[in-house]
C-alpha positions in Angstrom: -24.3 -13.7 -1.8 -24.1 -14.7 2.1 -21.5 -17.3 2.6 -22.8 -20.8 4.1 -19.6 -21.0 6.6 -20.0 -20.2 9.7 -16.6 -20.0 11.0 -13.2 -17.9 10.4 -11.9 -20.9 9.8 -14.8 -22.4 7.0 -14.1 -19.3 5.4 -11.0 -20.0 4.6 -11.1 -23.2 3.5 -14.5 -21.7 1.1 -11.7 -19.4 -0.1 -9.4 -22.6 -0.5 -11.8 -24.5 -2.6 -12.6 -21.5 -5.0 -8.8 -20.9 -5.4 -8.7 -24.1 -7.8 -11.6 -22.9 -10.1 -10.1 -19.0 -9.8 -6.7 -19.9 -10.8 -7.8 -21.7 -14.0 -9.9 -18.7 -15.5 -8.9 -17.1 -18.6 -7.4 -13.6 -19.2 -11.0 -12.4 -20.7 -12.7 -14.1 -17.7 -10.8 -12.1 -14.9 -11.3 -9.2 -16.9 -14.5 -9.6 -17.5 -15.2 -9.9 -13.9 -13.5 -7.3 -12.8 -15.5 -4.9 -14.9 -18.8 -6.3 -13.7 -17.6 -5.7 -10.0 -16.7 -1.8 -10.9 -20.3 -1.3 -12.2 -21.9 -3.2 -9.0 -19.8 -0.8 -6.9 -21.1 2.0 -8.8 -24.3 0.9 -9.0 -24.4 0.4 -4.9 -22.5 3.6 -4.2 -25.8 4.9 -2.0 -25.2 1.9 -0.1 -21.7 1.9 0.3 -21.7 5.6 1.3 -24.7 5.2 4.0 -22.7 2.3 5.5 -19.7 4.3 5.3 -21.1 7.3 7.0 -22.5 4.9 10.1 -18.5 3.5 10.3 -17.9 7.2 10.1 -20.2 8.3 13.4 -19.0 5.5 15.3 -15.5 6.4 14.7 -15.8 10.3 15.9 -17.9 8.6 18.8 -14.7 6.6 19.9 -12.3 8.8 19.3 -10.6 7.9 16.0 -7.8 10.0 14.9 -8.7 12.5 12.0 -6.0 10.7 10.2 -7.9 7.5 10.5 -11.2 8.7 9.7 -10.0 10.5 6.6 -8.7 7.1 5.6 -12.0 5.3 6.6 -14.3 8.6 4.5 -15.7 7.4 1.5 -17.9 9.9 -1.0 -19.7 9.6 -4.1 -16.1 10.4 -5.7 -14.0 8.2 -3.5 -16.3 5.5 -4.5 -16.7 6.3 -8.0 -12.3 6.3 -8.1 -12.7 2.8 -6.3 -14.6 1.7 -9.2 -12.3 3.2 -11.8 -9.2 1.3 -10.1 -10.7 -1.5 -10.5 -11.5 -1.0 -14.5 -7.4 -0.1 -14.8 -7.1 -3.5 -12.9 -9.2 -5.3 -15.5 -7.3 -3.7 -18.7 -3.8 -4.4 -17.2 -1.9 -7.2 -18.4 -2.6 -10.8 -17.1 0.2 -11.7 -15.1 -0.2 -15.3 -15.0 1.3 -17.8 -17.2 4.2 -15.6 -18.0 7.2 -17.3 -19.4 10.0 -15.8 -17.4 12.9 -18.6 -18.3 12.9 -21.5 -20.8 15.9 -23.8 -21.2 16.6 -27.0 -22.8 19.1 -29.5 -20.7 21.8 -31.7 -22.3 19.3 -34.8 -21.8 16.9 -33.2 -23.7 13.9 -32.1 -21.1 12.8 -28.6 -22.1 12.0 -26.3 -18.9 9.9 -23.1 -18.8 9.6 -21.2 -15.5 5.9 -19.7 -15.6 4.2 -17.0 -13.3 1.1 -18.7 -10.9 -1.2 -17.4 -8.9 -0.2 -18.1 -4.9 -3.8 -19.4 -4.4 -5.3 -17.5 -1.2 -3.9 -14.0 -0.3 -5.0 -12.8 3.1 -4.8 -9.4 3.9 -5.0 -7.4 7.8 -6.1 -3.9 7.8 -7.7 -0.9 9.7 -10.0 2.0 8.5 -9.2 1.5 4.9 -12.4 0.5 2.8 -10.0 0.9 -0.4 -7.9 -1.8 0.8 -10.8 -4.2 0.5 -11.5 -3.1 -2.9 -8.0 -2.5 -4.2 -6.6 -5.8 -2.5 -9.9 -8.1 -3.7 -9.7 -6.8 -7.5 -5.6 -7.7 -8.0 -5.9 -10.9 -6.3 -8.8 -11.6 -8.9 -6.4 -10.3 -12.1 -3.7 -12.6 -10.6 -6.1 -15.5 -9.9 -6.1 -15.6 -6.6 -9.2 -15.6 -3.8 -8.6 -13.4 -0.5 -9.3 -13.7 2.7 -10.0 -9.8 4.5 -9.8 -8.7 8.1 -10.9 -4.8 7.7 -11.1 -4.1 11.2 -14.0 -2.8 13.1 -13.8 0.9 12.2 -14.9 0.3 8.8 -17.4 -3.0 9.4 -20.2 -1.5 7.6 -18.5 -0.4 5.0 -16.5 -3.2 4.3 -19.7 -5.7 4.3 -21.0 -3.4 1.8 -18.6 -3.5 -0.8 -17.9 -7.3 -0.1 -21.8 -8.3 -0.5 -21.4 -5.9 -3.7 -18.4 -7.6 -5.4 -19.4 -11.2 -4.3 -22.6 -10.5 -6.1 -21.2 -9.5 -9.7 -18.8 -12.6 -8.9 -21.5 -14.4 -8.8 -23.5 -12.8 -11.6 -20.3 -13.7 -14.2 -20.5 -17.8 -13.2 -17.2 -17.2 -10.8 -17.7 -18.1 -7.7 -18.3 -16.0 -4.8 -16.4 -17.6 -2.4 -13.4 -16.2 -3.4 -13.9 -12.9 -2.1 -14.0 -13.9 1.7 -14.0 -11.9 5.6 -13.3 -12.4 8.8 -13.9 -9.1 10.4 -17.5 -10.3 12.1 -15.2 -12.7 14.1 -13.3 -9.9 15.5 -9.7 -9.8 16.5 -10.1 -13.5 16.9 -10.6 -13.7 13.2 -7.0 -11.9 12.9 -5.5 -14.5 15.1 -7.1 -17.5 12.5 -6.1 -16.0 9.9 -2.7 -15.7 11.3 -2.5 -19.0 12.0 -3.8 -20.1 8.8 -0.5 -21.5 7.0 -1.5 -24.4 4.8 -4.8 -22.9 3.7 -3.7 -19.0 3.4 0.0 -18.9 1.1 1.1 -14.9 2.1 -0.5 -12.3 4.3 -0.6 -8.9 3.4 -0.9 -6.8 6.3 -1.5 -2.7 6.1 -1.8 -0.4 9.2 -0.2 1.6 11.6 3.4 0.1 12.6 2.0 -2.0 15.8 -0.7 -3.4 13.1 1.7 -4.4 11.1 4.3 -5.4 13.7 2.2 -7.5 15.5 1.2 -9.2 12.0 5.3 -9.5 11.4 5.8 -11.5 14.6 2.6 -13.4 15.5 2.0 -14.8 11.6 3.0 -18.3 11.3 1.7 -17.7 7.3 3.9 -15.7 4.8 4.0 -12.1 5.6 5.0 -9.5 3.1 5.5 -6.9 5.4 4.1 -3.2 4.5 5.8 0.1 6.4 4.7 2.9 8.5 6.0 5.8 6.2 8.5 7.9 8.3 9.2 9.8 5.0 12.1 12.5 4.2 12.9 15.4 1.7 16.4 16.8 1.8 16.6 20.3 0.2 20.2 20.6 -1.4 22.4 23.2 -1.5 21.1 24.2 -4.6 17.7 23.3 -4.4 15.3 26.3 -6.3 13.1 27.9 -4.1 9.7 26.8 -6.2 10.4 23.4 -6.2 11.3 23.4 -2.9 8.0 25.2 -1.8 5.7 23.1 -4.2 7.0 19.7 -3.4 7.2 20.2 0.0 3.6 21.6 0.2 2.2 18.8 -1.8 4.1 15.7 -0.1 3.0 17.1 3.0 -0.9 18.5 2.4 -2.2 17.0 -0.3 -3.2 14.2 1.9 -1.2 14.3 5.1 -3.0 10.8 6.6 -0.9 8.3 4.0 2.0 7.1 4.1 4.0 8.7 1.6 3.2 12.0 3.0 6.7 13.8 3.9 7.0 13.9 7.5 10.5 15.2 7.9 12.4 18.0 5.9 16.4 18.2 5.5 17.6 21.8 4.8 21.4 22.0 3.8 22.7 25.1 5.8 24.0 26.6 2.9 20.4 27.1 2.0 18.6 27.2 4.9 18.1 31.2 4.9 17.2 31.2 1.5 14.5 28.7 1.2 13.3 27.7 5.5 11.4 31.0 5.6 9.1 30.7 2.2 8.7 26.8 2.9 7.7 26.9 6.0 4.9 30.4 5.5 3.8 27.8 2.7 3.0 25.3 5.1 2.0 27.4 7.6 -0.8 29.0 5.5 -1.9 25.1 4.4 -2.3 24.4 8.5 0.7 22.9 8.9 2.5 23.0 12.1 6.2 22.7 12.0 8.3 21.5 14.6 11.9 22.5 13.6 15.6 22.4 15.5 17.0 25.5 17.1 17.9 26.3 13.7 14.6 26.5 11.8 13.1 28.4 15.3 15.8 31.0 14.4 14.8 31.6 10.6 11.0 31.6 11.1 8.4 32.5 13.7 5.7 29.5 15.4 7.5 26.6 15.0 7.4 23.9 18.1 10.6 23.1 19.4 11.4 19.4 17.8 12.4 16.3 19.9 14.2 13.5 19.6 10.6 11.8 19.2 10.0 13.8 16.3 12.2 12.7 14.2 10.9 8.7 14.1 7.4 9.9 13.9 4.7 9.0 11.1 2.3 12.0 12.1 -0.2 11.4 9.7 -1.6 14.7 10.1 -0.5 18.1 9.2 2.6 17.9 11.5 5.9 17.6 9.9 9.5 17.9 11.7 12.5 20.0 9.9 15.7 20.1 10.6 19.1 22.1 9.4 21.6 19.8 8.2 25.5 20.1 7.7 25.7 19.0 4.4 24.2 16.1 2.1 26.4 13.3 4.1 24.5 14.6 7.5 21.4 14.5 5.6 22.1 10.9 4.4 23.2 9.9 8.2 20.0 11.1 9.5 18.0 9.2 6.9 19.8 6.0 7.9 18.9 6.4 11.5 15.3 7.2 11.3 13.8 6.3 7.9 11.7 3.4 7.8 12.6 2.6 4.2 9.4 3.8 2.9 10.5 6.8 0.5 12.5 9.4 0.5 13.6 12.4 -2.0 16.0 14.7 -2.8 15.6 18.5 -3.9 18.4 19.3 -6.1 20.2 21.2 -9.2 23.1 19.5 -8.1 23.6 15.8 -11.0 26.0 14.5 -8.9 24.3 15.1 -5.5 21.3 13.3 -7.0 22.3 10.4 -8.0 24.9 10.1 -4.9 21.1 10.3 -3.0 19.4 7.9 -5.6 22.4 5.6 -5.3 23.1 5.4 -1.3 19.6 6.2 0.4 18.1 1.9 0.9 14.3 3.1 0.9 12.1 1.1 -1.1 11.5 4.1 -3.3 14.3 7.0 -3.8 13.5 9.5 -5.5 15.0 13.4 -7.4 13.0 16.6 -7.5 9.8 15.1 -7.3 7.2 14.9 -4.6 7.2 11.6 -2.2 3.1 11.4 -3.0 4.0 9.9 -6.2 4.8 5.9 -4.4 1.4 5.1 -5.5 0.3 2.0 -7.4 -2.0 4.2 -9.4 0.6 6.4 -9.9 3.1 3.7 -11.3 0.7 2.4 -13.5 -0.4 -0.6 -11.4 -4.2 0.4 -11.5 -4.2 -0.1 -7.8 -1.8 -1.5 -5.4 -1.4 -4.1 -2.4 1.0 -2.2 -0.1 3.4 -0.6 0.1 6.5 -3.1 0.5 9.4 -1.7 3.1 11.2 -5.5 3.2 13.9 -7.1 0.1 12.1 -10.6 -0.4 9.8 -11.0 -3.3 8.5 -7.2 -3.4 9.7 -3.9 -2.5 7.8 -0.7 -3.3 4.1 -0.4 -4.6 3.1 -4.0 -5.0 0.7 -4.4 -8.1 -0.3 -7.6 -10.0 3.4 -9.1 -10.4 4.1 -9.5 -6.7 0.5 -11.7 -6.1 2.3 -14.3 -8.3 4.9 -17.0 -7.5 6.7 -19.1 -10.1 6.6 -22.9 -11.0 9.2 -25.1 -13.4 7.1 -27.0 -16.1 9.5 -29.9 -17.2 9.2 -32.0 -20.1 10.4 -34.8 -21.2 10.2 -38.3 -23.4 11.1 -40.9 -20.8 14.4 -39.4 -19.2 16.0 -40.7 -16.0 18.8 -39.8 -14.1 22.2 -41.8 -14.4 
């Protein structure tokens, strides 16, 4: 289905209008729909991977980072796990219309405070085809339309999937509109949608830290505001040597180019003999390069000399920084100064130590002897997620289906008035 507007800013108000008839549809309706989109995206998954792969030669033409172009890569399997997020999506629970208070006041008005859709989420990206898919199928569960800026890097691949889920929208009597883009308009598109308060009710952006800054401070609409992932593990005292190895080796190279990919390690000196060299041969042998303090240099051989730029940075590759640490208050000082609140986890034996961590670290996700890979929405049972949320208002951490909804007061009465 080709839209009929022919500006970033008819495209919003399309996604407007469709809002009204979007918000009204049943539990069975959304879900419904959302299954018929999975099958079109399978069913169009030589499409979507030919468009993909042109994104994909244009992007090593220009440059793009590996980290980037990983992101942007999508396969028969990526697609095929698109698809099956969206299916989750569909059998989640609907989170509209949810009584979350109900009261009745001396006068006799009864009040019930519901879940609502916000109407039109707009959502800023780069090189992230899931986004589009991920971001369009829980603003659909919620009852919401969207309004996406992909970026240029994935244009084809974006207006694949788009034409593919506005299609099975329009296939299930829902109309198409509410799936909406902006990227042929270019950054000027962005700066619409920015501007867009009044027909857009929150922005979601998700990108690198100057993406998302610029989003932050040039948005006159809503921003929830997503994080670069400057992520830590501390390794305790007593951390054991295996856990230490496997988590570290799987936060970091399972896939280095997301955000909740460890890019700094804490080792408490008391352990640093005992576990720096294994960890860092582990790495090593997955491709890793390690850029460590004089300490680490001194326990193991290779390692780039760290700097102070090291320890703020979201490498995104297989890079990660490690450093020696007094003790688990050093640990937690150096967390404070250079986390971006993303996630952060603790290696430990030691209860105490543990939940001191859980307690004082103020990351959107804290975590005990478990890999930082795991801040997922698939992986906390969301199906798929919107971001990643680094600020305290409304949502913080994996954003699923609950955080695309606001809240109204239904009052009723039989001919009150105030004294």
């Amino acid at each position: 289905m080709i839209t009929t507007a022919t500006t970033a800013h008819e495209r919003m108000l399309f996604a407007k209008t469709a809002a009204r008839s979007v918000g009204l549809l049943s539990d069975a309706q959304k879900a419904e729909a959302l299954r018929a989109i999975a099958s079109a995206i399978v069913r169009a998954t030589p499409e979507i991977v030919a468009a993909n792969a042109e994104d994909l030669y244009r992007g090593r033409e220009n440059g793009l980072a590996e980290g980037l172009l990983d992101r942007l890569r999508l396969d028969e399997g990526r697609v095929a796990a698109l698809a099956d997020a969206v299916r989750e999506v569909a059998e989640l629970p609907d989170p509209v219309g949810r009584i979350l208070d109900e009261r009745v006041l001396s006068n006799g008005i009864s009040l019930t405070k519901v879940s609502v859709p916000f109407g039109v989420v707009g959502s800023i990206y780069e090189a992230r085809p899931n986004v589009t898919v991920d971001i369009t199928a829980l603003a659909l569960r919620s009852g919401n339309t969207v309004v996406l800026r992909g970026g240029s890097a994935a244009e084809r691949t974006n207006a694949a999937l788009i034409r593919t889920m506005r299609d099975a929208l329009a296939q299930c009597g829902i109309d198409p509109e509410a799936i909406q883009s902006v990227d042929e308009f270019g950054r000027e598109g962005a700066r619409e949608l920015m501007r867009a308060r009044g027909i857009v009710d929150v922005l979601v952006p998700r990108g690198s830290a100057g993406l998302i800054e610029t989003v932050v401070t040039e948005s006159s609409v809503p921003v929830i505001e997503t994080g670069a992932g400057v992520v830590h593990i501390v390794l305790d005292a007593t951390a054991p040597l295996e856990w230490a190895t496997d988590i570290v080796v799987n936060a970091k190279v399972q896939r280095p180019s997301v955000c909740n990919s460890v890019e700094t390690v804490l080792v408490h000196q008391d352990a640093a003999s005992r576990l720096i060299p294994t960890v860092v041969a582990a790495l090593q042998a997955q491709g890793v390069t390690v850029h460590g303090d004089e300490a680490v240099r001194h326990l193991s051989e290779d390692i780039v000399p760290a700097t102070e730029e090291d320890w703020s940075t979201e490498y995104l590759s297989l890079h990660v920084s490690m450093r020696v640490v007094d003790d688990l208050d050093d640990a937690l000082a150096h967390i404070r100064r250079y986390s971006t609140h993303h996630t952060e986890s603790i290696i430990t034996e030691d209860a105490a130590n543990a939940e001191r961590f859980l307690a004082e670290v103020d990351s959107a996700v804290v975590m005990a002897n478990a890999s930082t890979r795991f801040t997922d929405g698939g992986e906390f049972g969301f199906g798929a997620e919107v971001g990643i949320s680094t600020q305290k208002l409304h949502a913080r951490g994996p954003m699923g289906l609950g955080e695309l909804t606001s809240t109204k007061w239904l009052a009723r009465g039989s001919g009150q008035v105030r004294a």
